[in-house]
C-alpha positions in Angstrom: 0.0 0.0 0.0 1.4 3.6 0.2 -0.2 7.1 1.2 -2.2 9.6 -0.7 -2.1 13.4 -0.7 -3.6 16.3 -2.9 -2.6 19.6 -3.7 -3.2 22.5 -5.8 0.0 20.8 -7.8 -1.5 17.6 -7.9 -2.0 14.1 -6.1 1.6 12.5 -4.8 1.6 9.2 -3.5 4.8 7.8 -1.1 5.6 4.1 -1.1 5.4 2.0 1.8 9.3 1.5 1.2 10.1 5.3 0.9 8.3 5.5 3.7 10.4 2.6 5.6 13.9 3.6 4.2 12.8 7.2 5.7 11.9 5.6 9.1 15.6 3.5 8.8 17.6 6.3 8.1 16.4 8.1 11.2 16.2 5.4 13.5 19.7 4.4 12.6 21.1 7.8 13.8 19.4 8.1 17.1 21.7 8.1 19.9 22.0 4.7 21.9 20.9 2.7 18.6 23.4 -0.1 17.5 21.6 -1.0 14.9 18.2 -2.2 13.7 18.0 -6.1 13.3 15.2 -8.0 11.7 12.8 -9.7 12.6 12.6 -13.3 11.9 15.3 -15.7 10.1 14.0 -15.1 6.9 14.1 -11.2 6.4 17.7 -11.4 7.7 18.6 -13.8 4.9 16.8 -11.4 2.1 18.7 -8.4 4.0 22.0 -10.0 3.6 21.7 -10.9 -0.4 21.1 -6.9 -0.6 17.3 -7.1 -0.8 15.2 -3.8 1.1 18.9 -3.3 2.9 18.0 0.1 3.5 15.0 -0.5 5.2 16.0 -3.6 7.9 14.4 -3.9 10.9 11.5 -1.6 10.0 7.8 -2.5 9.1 5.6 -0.4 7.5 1.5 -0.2 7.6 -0.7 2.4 6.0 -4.4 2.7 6.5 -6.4 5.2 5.2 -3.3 7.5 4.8 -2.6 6.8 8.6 1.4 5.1 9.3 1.6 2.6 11.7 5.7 1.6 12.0 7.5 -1.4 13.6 11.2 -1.1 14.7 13.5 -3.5 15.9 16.8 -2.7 17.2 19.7 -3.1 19.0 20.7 -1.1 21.4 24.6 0.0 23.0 25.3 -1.0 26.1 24.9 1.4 29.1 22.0 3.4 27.6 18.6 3.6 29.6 16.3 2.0 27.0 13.0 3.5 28.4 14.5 7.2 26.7 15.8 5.8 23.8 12.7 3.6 22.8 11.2 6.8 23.2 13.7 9.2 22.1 13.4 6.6 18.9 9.5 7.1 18.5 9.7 10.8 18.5 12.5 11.3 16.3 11.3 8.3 13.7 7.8 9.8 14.0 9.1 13.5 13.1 11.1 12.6 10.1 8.3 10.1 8.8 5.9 13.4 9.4 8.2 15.6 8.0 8.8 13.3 4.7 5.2 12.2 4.1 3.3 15.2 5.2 1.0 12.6 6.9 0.3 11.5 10.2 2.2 8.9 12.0 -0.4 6.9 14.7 2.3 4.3 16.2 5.6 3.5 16.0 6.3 0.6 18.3 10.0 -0.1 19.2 10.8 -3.5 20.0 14.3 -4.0 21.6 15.8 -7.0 20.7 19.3 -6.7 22.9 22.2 -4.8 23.6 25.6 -4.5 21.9 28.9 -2.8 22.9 
């Protein structure tokens, strides 16, 4: 699916992939964030033969021009996760916002460990 908007220019419509390489590139460069993982066994596999790389560890949902987004990541050791899980869904949601010009509903953050 992707997102719909209209202007006076015309109607632009944003990919769920633009959408989840937007998401990845400002997840990646919050502060405490190792790096994003995926999810299961198989996505790391399609990941690793160069397949959505830019967009690992982030799912993407659109409903009625409403964003739902998924994260999972790794974070660096000695961080409080509490503030970066939610230093990650303000900063994620922001850029997303900024990029689409359409509202974000939920980004979830699942942390899947830590790493030095």
């Amino acid at each position: 699916m992707a997102v719909t908007t209209s202007n006076k220019y015309g109607k632009i419509t944003v990919s769920d992939e633009a959408v989840a390489m937007c998401a990845y590139h400002a997840a990646s460069e919050c502060y405490g964030v190792a790096e994003l993982v995926s999810k299961g066994f198989r996505k790391s596999i399609t990941s690793f033969f160069g397949k959505n790389k830019h967009a690992v560890g982030i799912r993407v949902k659109t409903l009625d021009n409403k964003i739902f987004i998924e994260i999972w990541a790794c974070l660096k050791e000695g961080v409080q996760p509490d503030a970066v899980t939610e230093s990650l869904r303000s900063v994620v949601s922001y850029s997303v916002e900024s990029f689409t010009g359409m509202r974000v509903i939920d980004v979830k953050v699942n942390v899947v460990g830590t790493k030095e």
